[in-house]
Phi, psi and omega in degrees: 000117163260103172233127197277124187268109145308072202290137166076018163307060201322172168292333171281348207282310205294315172344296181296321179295307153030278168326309176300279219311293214303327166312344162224013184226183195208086197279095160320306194224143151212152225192112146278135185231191194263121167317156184256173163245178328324151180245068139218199204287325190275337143292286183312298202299293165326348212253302171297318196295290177299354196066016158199186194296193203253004172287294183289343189275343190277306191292280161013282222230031201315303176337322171228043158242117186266105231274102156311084169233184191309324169269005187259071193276357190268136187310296179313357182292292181319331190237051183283334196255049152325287169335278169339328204243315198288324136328305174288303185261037178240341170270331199256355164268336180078061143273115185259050134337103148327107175240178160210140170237112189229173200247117146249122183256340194235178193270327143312284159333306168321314197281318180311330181288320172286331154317285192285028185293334173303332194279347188283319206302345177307299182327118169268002169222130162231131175255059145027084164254144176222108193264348192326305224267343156252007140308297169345302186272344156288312181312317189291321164342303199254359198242107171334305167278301181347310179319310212273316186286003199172071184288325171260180164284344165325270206320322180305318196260008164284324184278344150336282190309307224276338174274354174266012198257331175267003179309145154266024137289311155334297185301301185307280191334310134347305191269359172296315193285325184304315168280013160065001181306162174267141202217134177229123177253147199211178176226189162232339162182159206255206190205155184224149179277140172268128189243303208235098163291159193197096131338109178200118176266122169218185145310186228261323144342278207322124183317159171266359197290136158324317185247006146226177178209128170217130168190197215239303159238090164280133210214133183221146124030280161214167180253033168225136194092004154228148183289114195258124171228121173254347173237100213283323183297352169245026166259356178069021189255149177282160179269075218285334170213212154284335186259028196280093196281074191251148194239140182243114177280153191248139144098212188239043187257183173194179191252133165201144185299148166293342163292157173048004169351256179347310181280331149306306193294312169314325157289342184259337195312167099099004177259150176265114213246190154203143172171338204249219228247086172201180190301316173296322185257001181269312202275084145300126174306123168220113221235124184232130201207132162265164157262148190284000000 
């Protein structure tokens, strides 16, 4: 059993892959569910990997929960104990499974994983991360062309199509099917293009993603077009002090500080962000798959 995580795959984007997958695979199932908030990688992923909310990996596990805050922007930062949690709740189901957990970030890494491929075969579960598609949405953020190239979600999801179709995720998938293996493909949460800014302010705490904000004193504009949770436990989220606040934008809205106002939104508008509260980044793909 091979199962691939896409970090950051809305549904259409899977749609698309789809087309490519079906000449070697046969979809059993195919099924959506919901993303947790915030729906981004250091809550949702972690979340799958441990089996529980992002309150409980916290109370548990403190050590190896890594506290979202203002000064930490790398995503992958939040998720080094992936293993650790996948392991912890593979004991704790009293499964004696043979497993392997691999990362993939750099395009080097895909191919030594297609390379070593016998050895997963050893395995009765490989677990897969695969981050390209959400590098993808950083990039287009900061990169002119990326821009040019993928002005829309059209556009987003043909420059998709066209690096998994050049992939060595491909190539593994191919070689899954040749080995007759099972493959269940997933996200941890989708993404939506940002349109509409909401004013907000806080302190030097306060997390960077554009479609949430959690600190302790945050003043935003309006309460429409955003989720307000003042009491995070019942959102299942942690609790950094007693005032501990988190706001989530709805729809295509995204946060943006009063300084430099203009020049942020003008940098950020019409870019693909995830963290807050619609349909593209909440209503996730789950994919049951055979080989042909």
């Amino acid at each position: 059993m091979f199962f691939l995580l896409i970090d950051n795959l809305r549904y259409d984007q899977w749609k698309i892959l789809e087309g490519s997958i079906q000449d070697y695979f046969t979809v059993e199932e195919e099924s959506s569910y919901y993303s947790i908030l915030p729906t981004t990688t250091a809550y949702a992923r972690n979340a799958i990997f441990a089996g529980m909310m992002p309150s409980e990996i916290e109370k548990q596990y403190p050590k190896h929960w890594v506290q979202d805050l203002g000064d930490n922007e790398d995503e992958e930062g939040f998720n080094q104990h992936e293993e650790f949690f996948l392991q912890e709740q593979i004991r704790k189901s009293r499964l004696s499974y043979k497993t392997s957990y691999n990362k993939i970030i750099h395009n080097n890494q895909g191919k030594s994983l297609v390379d070593n491929f016998n050895r997963l075969m050893q395995n009765n579960l490989n677990v897969i991360v695969y981050n390209f598609v959400d590098m993808l949405s950083h990039a287009r953020t900061d990169m002119a062309m990326i821009k040019e190239l993928a002005p829309d979600e059209s556009g987003y999801r043909s420059i998709t199509a066209s690096w998994f179709t050049h992939s060595p995720l491909f190539d593994l998938v191919k070689k899954i099917s040749e080995k007759k293996g099972r493959l269940i493909i997933t996200t941890d949460h989708g993404m939506i293009r940002v349109q509409n800014p909401v004013k907000i302010v806080g302190d030097r705490s306060v997390n960077t993603n554009l479609r949430y904000k959690q600190g302790r004193n945050l003043n935003w504009d309006s309460d429409d077009h955003v989720l307000i949770c003042r009491k995070p436990e019942r959102f299942f989220l942690p609790k950094i002090n007693v005032s501990t606040t988190y706001v989530f934008t709805m729809e295509d809205y995204f946060f943006a500080y009063p300084n430099n106002y203009n020049h942020y939104v003008s940098h950020y508008r019409n870019t693909f962000q995830h963290g807050g509260v619609s349909l593209e980044e909440c209503i996730i793909p789950f994919v049951y798959l055979t080989a042909k």
